[in-house]
C-alpha positions as CSV (number, residue, x, y, z in Angstrom):
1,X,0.0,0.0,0.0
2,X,1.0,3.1,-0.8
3,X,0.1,6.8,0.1
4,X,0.6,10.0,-1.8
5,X,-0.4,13.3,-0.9
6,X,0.8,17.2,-1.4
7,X,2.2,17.2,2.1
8,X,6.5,17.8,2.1
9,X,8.3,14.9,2.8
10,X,9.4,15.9,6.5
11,X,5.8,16.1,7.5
12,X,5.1,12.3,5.9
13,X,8.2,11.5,8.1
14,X,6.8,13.5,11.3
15,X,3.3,11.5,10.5
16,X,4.8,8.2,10.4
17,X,7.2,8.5,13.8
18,X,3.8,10.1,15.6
19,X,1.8,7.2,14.4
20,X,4.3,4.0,14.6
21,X,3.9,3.7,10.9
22,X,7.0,2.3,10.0
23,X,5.8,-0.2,7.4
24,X,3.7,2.3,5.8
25,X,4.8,3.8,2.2
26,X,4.0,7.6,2.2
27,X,4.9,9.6,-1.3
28,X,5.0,13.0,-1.9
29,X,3.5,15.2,-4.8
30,X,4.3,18.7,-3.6
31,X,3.3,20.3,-7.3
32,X,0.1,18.0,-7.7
33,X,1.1,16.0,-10.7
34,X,0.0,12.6,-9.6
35,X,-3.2,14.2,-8.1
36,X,-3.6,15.4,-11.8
37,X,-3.1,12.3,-13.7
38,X,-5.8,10.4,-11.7
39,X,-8.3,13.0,-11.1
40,X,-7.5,13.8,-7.3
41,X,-6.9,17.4,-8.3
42,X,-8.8,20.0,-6.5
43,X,-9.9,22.7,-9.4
44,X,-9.4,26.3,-7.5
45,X,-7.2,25.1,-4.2
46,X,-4.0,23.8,-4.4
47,X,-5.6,21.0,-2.3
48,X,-5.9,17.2,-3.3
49,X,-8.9,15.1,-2.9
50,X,-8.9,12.1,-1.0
51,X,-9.1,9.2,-3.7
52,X,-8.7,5.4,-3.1
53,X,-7.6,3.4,-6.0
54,X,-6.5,-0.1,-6.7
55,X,-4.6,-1.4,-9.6
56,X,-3.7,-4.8,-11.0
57,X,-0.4,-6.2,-11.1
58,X,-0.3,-4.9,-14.9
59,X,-1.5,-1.4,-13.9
60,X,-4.6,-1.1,-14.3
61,X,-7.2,0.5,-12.2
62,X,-9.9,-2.0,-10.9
63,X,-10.9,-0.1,-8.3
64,X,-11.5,4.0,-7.8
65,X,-13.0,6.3,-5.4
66,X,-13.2,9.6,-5.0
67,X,-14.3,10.5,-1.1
68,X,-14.0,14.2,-1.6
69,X,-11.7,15.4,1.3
70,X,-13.3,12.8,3.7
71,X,-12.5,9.6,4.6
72,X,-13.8,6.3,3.2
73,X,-16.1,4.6,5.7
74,X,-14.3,1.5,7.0
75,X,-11.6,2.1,4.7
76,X,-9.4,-0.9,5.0
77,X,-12.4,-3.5,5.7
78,X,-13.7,-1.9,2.3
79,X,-10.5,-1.6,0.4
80,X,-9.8,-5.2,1.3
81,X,-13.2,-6.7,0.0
82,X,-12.8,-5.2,-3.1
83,X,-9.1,-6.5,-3.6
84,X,-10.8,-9.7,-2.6
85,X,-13.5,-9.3,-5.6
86,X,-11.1,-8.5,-7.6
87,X,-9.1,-11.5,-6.9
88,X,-11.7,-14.0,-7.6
């Protein structure tokens, strides 16, 4: 799993010490151009929505949300039954 947001990379760092995250992946896109590319751009702030996606071993997305700026509701239970769905 990986995480991407517009945040710098010290404050991903600060976020993963406070939180004992150490196995957690956390990129950064400072200028928004992954945020672009798959639609997680906010159109008048320099913002990025929250968007869950989920992508095949070849790439391809088989799975996409877009929350807004809120969080999923039960997030990993539903991230997981999708990857499960898509597995079968």
């Amino acid at each position: 799993m990986i995480g991407i947001s517009r945040d710098s990379a010290k404050s991903h760092r600060d976020f993963i010490a406070k939180h004992n995250l150490s196995s957690l992946t956390l990129l950064t896109d400072e200028k928004g151009e992954v945020a672009k590319i798959y639609g997680a751009d906010h159109k008048l702030l320099p913002f990025s929505k929250r968007v869950y996606i989920i992508m095949d071993k070849q790439r391809n997305i088989v799975y996409k949300k877009d929350t807004g700026f809120a969080l999923m509701d039960n997030q990993t239970q539903t991230l997981i039954g999708e990857i499960d769905r898509k597995l079968k």
